[in-house]
Backbone bond lengths (Angstrom), bond angles and torsions (degrees), N, CA, C in turn:
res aa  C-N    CA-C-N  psi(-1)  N-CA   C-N-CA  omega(-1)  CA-C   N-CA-C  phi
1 X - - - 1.451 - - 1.532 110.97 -
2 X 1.484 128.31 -30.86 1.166 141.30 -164.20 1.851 100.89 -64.72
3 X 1.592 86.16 -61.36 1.475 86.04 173.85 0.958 138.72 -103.22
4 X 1.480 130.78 49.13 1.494 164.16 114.75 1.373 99.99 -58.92
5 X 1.176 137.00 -66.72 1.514 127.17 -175.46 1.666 99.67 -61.49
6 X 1.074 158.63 -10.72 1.108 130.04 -134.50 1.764 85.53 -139.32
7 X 1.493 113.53 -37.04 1.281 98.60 154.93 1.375 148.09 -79.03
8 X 1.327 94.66 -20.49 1.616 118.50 147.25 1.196 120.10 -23.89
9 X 1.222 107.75 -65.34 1.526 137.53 -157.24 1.732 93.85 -78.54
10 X 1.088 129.34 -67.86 1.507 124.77 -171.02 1.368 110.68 -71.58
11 X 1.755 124.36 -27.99 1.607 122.12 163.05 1.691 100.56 -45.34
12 X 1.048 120.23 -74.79 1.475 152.58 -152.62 1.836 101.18 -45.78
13 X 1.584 99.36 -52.45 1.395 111.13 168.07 1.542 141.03 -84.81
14 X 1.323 90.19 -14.37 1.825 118.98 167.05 1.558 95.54 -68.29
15 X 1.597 133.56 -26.87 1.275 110.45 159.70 1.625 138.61 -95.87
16 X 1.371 105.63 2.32 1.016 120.89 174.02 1.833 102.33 -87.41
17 X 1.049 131.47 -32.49 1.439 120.81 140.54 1.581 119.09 -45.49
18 X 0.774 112.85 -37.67 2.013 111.52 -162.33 1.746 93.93 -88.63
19 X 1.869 126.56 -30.45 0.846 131.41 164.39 2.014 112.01 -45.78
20 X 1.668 97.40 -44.04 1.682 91.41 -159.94 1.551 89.11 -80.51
21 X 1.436 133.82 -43.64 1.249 146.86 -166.17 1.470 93.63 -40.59
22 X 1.035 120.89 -74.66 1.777 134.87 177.22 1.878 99.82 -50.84
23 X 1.477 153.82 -17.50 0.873 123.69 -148.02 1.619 79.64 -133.03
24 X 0.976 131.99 6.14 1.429 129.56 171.50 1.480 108.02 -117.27
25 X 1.500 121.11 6.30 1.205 124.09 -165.41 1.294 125.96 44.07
26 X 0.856 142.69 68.85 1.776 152.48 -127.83 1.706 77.76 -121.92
27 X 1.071 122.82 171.76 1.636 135.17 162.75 1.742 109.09 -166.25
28 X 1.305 105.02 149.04 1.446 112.61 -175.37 1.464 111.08 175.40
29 X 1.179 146.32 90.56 1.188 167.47 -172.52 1.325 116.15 -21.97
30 X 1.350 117.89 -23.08 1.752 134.36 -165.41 1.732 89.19 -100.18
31 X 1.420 109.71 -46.28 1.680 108.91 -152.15 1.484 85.43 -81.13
32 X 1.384 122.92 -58.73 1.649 126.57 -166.98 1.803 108.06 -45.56
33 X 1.646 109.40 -39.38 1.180 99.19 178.83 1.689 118.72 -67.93
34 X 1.446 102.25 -41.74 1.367 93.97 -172.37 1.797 117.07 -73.14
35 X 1.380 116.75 -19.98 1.370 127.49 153.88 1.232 123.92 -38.21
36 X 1.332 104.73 -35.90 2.137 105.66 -173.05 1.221 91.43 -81.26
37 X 1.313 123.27 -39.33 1.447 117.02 -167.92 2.056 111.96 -53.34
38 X 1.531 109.76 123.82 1.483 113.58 177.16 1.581 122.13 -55.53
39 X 1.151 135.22 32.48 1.128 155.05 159.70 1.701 101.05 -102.01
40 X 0.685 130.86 -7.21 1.495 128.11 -163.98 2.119 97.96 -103.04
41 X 1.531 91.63 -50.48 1.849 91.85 172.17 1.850 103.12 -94.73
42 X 1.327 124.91 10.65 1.609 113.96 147.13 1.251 114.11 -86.97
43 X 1.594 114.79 -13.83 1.793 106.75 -176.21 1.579 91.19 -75.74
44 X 1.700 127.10 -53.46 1.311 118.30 177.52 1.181 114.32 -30.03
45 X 1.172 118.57 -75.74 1.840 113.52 -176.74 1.459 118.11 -43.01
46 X 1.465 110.92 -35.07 1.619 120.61 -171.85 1.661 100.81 -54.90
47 X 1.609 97.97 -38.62 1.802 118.06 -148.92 1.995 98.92 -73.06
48 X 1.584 93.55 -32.37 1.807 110.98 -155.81 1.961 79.91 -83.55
49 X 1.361 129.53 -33.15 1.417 118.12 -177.84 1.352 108.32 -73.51
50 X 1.437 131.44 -45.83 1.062 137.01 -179.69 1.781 130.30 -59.09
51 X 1.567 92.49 -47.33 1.503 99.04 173.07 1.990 122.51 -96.71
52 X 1.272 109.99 15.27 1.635 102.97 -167.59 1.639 73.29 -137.84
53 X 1.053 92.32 176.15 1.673 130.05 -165.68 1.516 99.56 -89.80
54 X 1.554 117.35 136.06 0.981 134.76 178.88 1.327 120.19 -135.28
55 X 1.492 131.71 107.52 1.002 146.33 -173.48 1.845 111.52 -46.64
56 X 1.757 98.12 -35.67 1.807 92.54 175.70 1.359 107.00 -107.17
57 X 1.076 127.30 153.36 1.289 127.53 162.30 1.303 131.18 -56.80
58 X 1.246 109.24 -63.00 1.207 117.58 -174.58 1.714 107.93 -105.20
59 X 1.702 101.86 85.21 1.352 96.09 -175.38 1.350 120.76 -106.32
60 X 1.416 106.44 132.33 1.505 120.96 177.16 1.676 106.66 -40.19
61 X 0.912 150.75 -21.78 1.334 139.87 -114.19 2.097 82.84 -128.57
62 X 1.240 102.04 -42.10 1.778 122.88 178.92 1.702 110.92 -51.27
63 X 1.445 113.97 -22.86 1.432 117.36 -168.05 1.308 108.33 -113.69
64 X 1.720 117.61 -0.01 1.479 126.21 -173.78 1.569 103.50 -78.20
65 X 1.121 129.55 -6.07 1.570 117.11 158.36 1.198 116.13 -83.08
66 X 0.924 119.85 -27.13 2.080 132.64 -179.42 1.814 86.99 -61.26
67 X 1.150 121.55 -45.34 1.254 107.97 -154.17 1.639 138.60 114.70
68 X 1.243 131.03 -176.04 1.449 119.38 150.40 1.497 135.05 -85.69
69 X 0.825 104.07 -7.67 1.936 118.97 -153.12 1.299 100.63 -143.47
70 X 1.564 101.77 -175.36 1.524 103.64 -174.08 1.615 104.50 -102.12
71 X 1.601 117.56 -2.34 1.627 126.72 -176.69 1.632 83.36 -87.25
72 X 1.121 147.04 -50.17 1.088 139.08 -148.71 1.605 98.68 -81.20
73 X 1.280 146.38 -52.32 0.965 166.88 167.13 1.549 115.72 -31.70
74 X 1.514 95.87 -56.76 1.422 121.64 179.09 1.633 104.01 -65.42
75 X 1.688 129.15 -55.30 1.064 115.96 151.83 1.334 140.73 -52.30
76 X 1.414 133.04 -22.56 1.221 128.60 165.58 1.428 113.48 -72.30
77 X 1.033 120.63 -18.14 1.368 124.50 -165.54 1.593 106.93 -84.06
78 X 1.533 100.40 -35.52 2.134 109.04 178.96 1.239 104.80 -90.55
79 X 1.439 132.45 -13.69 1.135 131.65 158.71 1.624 122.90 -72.93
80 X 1.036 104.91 -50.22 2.218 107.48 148.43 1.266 104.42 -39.70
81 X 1.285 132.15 -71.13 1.323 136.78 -154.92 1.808 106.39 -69.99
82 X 1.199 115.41 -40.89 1.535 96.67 -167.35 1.957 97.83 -97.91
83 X 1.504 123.06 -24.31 1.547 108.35 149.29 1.351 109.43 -37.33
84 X 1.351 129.31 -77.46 1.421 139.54 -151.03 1.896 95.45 -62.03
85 X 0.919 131.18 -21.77 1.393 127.05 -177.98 1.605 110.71 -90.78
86 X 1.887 113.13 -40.16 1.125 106.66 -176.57 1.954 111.72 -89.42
87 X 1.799 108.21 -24.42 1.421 84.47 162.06 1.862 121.13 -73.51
88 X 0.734 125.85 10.71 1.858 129.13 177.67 1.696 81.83 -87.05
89 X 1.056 120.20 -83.80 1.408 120.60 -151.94 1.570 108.96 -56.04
90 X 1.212 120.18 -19.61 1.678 120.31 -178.78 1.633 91.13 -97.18
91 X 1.474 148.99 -48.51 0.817 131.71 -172.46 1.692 111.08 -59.67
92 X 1.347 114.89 -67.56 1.326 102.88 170.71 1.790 133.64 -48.83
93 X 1.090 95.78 -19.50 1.727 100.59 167.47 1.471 117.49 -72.22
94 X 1.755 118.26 -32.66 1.186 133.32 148.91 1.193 128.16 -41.19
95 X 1.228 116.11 -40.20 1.618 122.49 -147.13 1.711 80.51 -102.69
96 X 1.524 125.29 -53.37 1.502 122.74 172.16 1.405 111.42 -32.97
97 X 1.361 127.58 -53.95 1.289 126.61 -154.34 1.402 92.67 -81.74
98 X 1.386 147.26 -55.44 1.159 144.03 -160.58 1.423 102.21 -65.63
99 X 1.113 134.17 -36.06 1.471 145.67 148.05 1.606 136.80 -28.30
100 X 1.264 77.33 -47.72 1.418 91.40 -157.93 1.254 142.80 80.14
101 X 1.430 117.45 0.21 1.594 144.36 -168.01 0.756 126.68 -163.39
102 X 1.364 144.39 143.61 1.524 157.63 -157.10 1.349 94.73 -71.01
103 X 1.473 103.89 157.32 1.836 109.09 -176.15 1.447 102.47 -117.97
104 X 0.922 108.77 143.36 1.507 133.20 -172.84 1.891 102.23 -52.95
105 X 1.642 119.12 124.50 1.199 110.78 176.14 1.523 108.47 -98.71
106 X 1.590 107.65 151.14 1.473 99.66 -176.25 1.489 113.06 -131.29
């Protein structure tokens, strides 16, 4: 259960990144591609189950980005993973240039 909540929680917020990415107009060829991809407006819905109030608990509607199967699942899941890797690397390449200097790794 722990880690169902916990991926929950970083799916859910991996779009509230892709939210600022889009609202600062950010651009980068790796992130934009994987953005068009329709996993990107199922993480929205994933994000709107996770963070707002839901009358059922256990709602069917929360697992419709996972998919049906375990191929479907398995792809949403490397599609989280290599977004979440390529917005880090375009954001900090961002944040360098506005800078002017490399940012401190921690």
């Amino acid at each position: 259960m722990d880690d169902q909540i916990s991926m929950s929680l970083w799916y859910a917020t991996l779009y509230v990144v892709i939210e600022g990415w889009r609202q600062a107009k950010l651009a980068d060829p790796d992130v934009d591609a994987l953005l068009a991809d329709n996993h990107a407006d199922r993480l929205r819905r994933f994000r709107n189950q996770v963070f707002h109030y839901q009358r059922e608990y256990d709602n069917p509607r929360l697992l419709d980005f996972l998919g049906e199967d375990d191929a479907d699942a398995k792809a949403a899941t490397d599609w989280v993973r290599r977004t979440h890797a390529a917005l880090g690397t375009a954001i900090e390449r961002a944040v360098e240039e506005r800078l002017g200097h490399t940012v401190p790794r921690f």
